[in-house]
C-alpha positions in Angstrom: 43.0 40.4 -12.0 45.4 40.0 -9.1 47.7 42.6 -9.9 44.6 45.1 -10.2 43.1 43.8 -6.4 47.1 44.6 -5.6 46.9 47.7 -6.4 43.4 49.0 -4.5 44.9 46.7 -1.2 48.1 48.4 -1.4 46.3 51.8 -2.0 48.8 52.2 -4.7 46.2 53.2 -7.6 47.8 55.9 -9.1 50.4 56.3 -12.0 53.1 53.8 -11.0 55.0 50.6 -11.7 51.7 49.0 -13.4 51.7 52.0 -15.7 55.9 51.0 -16.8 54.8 47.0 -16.7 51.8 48.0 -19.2 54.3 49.9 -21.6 56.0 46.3 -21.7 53.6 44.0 -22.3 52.2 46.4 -25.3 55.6 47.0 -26.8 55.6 43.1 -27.2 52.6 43.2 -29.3 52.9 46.1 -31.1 56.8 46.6 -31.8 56.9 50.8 -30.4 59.8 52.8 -30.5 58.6 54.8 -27.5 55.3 55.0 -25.7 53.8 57.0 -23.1 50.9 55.4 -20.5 48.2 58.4 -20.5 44.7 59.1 -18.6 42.4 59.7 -21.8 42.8 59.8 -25.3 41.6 63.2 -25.3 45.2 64.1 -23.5 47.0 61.1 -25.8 45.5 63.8 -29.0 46.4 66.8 -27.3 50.4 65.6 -26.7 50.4 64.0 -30.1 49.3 67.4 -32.4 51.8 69.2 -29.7 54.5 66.9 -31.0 54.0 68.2 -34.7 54.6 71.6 -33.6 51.7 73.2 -36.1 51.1 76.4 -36.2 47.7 78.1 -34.4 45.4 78.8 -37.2 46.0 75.0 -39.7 43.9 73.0 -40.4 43.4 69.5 -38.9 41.6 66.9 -41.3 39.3 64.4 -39.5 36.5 61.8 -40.5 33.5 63.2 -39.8 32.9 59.8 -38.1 35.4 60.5 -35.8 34.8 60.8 -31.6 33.4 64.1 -30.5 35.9 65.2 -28.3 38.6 65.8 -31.5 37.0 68.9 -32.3 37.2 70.1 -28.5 41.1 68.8 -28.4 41.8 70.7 -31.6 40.1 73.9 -31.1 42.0 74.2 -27.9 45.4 73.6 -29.6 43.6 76.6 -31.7 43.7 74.9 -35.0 40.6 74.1 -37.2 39.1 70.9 -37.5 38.4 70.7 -41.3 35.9 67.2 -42.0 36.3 64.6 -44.7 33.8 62.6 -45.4 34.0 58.7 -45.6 33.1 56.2 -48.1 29.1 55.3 -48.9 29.4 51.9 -47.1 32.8 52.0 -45.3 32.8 54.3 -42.1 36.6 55.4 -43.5 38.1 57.9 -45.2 40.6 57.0 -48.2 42.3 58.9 -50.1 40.3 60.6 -53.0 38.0 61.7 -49.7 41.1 63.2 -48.1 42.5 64.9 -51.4 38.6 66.1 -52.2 38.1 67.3 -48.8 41.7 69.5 -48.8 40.8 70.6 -52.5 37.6 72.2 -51.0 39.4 74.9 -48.5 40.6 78.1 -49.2 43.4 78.6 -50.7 45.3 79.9 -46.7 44.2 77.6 -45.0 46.9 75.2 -44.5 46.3 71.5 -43.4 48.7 70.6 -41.0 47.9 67.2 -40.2 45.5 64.6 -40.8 43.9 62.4 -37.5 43.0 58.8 -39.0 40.3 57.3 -37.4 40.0 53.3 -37.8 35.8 53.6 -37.3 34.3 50.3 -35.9 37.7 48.6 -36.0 37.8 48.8 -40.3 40.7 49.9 -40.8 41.9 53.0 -43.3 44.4 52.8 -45.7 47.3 54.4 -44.1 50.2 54.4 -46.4 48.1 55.6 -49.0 47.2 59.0 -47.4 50.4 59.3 -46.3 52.0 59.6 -49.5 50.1 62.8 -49.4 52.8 64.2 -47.6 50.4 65.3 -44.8 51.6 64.2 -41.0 49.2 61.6 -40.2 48.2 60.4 -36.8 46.4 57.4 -36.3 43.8 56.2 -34.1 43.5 52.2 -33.2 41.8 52.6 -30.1 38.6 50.0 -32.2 41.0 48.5 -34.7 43.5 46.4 -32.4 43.7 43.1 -33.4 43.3 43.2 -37.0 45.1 40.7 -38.6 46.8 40.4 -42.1 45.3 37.5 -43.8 47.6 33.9 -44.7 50.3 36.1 -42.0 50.1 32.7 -39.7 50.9 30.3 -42.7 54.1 30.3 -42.2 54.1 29.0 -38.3 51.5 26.7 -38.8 52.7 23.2 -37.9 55.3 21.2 -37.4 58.1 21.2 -40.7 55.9 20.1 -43.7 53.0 22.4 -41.8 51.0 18.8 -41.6 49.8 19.4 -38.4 47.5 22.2 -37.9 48.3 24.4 -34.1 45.4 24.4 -31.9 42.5 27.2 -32.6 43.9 29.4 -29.7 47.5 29.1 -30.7 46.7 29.6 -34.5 44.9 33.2 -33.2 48.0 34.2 -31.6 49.9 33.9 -34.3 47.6 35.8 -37.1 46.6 38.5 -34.2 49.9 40.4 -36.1 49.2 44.4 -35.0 48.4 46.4 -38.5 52.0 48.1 -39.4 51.2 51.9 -38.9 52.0 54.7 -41.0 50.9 57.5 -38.6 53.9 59.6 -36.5 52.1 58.6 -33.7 49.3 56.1 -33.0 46.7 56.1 -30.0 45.7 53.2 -28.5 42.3 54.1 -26.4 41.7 52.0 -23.6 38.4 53.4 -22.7 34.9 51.6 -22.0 33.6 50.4 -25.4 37.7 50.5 -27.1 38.7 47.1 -28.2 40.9 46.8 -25.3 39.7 48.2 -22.1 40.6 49.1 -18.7 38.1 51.6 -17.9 39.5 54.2 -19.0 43.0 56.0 -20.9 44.8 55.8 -23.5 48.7 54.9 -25.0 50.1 57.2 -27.3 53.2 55.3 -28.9 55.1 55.9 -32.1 57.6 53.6 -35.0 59.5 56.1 -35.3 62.7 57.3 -33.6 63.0 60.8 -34.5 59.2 61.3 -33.2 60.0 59.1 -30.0 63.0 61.2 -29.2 60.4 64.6 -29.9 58.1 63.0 -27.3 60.3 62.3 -24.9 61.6 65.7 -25.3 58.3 67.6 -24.2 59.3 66.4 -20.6 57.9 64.7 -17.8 53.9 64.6 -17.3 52.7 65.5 -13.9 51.1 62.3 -12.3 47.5 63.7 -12.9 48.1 63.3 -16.9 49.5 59.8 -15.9 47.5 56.2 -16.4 46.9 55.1 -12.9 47.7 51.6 -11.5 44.9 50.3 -11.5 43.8 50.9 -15.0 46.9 49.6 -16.3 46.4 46.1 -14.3 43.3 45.7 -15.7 44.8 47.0 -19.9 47.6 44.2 -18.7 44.8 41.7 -18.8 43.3 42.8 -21.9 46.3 42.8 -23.9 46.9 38.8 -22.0 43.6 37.8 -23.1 43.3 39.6 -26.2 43.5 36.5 -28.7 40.7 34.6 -26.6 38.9 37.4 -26.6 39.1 37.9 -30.6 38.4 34.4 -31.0 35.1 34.9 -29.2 34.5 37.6 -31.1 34.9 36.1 -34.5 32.3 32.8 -33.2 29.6 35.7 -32.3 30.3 37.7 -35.9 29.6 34.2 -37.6 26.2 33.7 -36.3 25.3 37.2 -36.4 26.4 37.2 -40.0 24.7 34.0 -41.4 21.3 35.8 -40.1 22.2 39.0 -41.6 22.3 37.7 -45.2 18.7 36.9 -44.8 17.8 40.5 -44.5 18.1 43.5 -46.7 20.1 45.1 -44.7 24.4 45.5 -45.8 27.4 45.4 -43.7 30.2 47.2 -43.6 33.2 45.4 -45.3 37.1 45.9 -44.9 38.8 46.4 -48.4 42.4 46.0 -49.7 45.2 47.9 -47.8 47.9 49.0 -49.8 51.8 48.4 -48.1 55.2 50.0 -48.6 55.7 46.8 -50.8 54.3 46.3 -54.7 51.2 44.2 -53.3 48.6 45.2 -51.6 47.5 43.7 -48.2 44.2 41.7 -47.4 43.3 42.2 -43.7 41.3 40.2 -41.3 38.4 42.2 -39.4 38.8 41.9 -36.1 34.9 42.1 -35.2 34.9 44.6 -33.0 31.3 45.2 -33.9 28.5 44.1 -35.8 27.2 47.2 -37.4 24.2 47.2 -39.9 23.4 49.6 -42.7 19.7 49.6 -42.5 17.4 50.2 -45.2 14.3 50.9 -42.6 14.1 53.4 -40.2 16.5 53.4 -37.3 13.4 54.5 -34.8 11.6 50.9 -35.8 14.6 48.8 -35.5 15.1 49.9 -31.9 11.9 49.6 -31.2 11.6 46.1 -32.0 14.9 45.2 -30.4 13.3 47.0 -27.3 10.4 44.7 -27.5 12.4 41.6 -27.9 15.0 42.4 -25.0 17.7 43.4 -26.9 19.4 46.7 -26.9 19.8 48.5 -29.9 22.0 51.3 -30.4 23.2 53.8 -33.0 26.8 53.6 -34.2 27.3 57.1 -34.3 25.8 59.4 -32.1 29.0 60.3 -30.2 30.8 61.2 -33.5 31.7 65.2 -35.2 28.9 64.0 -37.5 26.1 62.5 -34.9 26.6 65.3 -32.5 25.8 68.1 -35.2 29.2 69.6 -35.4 29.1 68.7 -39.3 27.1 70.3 -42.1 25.2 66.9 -44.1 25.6 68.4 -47.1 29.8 68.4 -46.6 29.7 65.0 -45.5 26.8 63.5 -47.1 28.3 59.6 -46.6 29.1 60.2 -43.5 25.6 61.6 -42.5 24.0 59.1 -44.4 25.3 56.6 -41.9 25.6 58.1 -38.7 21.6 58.1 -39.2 21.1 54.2 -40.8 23.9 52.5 -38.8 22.7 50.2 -36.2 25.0 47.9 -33.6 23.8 44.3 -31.9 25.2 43.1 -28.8 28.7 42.6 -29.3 31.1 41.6 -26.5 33.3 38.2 -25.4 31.5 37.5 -22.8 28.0 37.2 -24.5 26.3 33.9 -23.9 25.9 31.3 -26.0 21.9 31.8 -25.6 22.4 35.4 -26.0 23.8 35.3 -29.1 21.4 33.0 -30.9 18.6 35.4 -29.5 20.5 38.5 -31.1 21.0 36.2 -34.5 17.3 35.4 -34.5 16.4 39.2 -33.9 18.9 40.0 -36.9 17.5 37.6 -39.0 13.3 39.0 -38.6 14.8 42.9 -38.4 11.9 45.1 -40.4 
């Protein structure tokens, strides 16, 4: 955290060198052809669509689990947010949603680009909508950190691989950044993202003809920039990002040895097809521990209340929980944004904390 204490000293807190020293500690771990340090995601969506150059009046397909403020972002672009809904216990779209929900417009209305939200860190399977042909931006701002199982095999130990690395080592190496499909991929960096500095986002893209688009819409002024300070503190979060998923994945274990005692499901991430002939099996990167509840939402929190523990709904904040989608067009979706509950689910949970959450998990009504 020194660098982030250097920056409010030297009252140097706005978009600067921190910003350019962020850009290269991500590009290490994520393998960009260009990237951009922005103030929001909201602005990181706005210059993304812009770079597609759509014409006012498409469509724009979006989960209707997706964050709020898309439908504000692509309204003002004027485009139409068109909603797909997800899978019945997977908060993501896949493909026969996407070629369902674009079969269901009229016949003019044109969708011009589809914005795939990786819900709750499970991730979508990218290179299957894009054969679709649609442009495809992507959104990893919960998903960072997902891992491709057996990808570490390969490094473990010495020659012979007899000698197992060390747990922290071994995370580095399987903590192997999901290979995007998208033009362009966001990276939110704001308060409950997977990597947070308080706020802002990185907009970054594979490829070069889109890199060479973005850097052609010119120079941002500062106040669209990712200030100093922020990006000191995303430096530190992308440093401590395999201790930190290891944390996670101790916490998911105990929370999901007391879920199977209830009759409540979870969410779980399925095969991910790849430019290859196989498809891919990839490692959750418990971001959360959501549950599909089979009782009311209303009692769950209530008990949680009573025993101390905060319990909150997955998707209030989404196109679906904030009312701006029809149930009966999204009738997945809807199901869950009313049945999906989230337990206490951060690195720096102790020990005792977590064995209380497990314990209120495991006696849920």
């Amino acid at each position: 955290m020194d660098a982030v204490l250097t920056a409010m000293v030297e009252d140097k807190i706005g978009p600067g060198e921190q910003g350019k020293f962020l850009i290269q500690i991500a590009r290490e771990k994520i393998k960009f052809e260009y990237c951009i340090a922005l103030r929001s995601p909201a602005i990181a969506l706005y210059r993304a669509l812009r770079s597609l150059n759509i014409e006012k009046g498409q469509g724009i397909l979006v989960s209707a689990l997706s964050p709020q403020y898309y439908a504000l972002v692509i309204e003002e672009l004027g485009l139409f947010p068109v909603f797909c809904d997800t899978q019945a216990l997977n908060p993501c779209i896949d493909r026969d949603s996407v070629e369902k929900a674009i079969a269901e417009q009229k016949e003019n209305l044109k969708i011009g680009a589809i914005i795939l939200h990786h819900t709750l860190g499970y991730v979508s399977d990218s290179y299957a909508i894009a054969e679709l042909g649609v442009p495809l931006i992507e959104d990893c701002s919960q998903s960072y950190g997902t891992y491709i199982e057996g990808e570490a095999t390969a490094n473990e130990g010495e020659a012979g691989g007899s000698t197992p690395p060390p747990p922290e080592e071994k995370a580095r190496q399987q903590q192997v950044f999901f290979p995007h499909a998208g033009l362009c991929t966001i990276l939110g960096l704001e308060e409950k993202d997977m990597l947070t500095s308080g706020g802002g986002a990185l907009l970054f893209t594979a490829s070069r003809r889109e890199g060479t688009v973005l850097r052609e819409m010119g120079e941002l002024p500062p106040e669209y920039g990712l200030p100093d300070m922020n990006a000191a503190m995303a430096v530190v979060q992308f440093r401590e990002a395999s201790k930190n998923l290891m944390k996670r994945r101790e916490i998911f274990k105990h929370y999901s040895h007391s879920a199977l005692r209830t009759r409540h499901k979870r969410f779980v991430q399925g095969p991910i097809s790849s430019p290859g002939e196989t498809d891919l099996n990839l490692e959750y990167n418990n971001f959360a521990f959501p549950l599909v509840l089979e009782t009311g939402m209303k009692d769950v929190k209530a008990y949680g209340r009573r025993k101390e523990i905060a319990v909150e709904s997955a998707f209030d904040n989404t196109l679906v929980g904030s009312g701006l989608v029809n149930p009966e067009q999204c009738p997945h979706a809807y199901s869950l944004s009313l049945r999906t509950a989230l337990f206490p689910m951060y690195p720096r949970l102790r020990m005792s904390d977590v064995e209380k959450v497990a314990r209120l998990i495991q006696t849920l009504p």
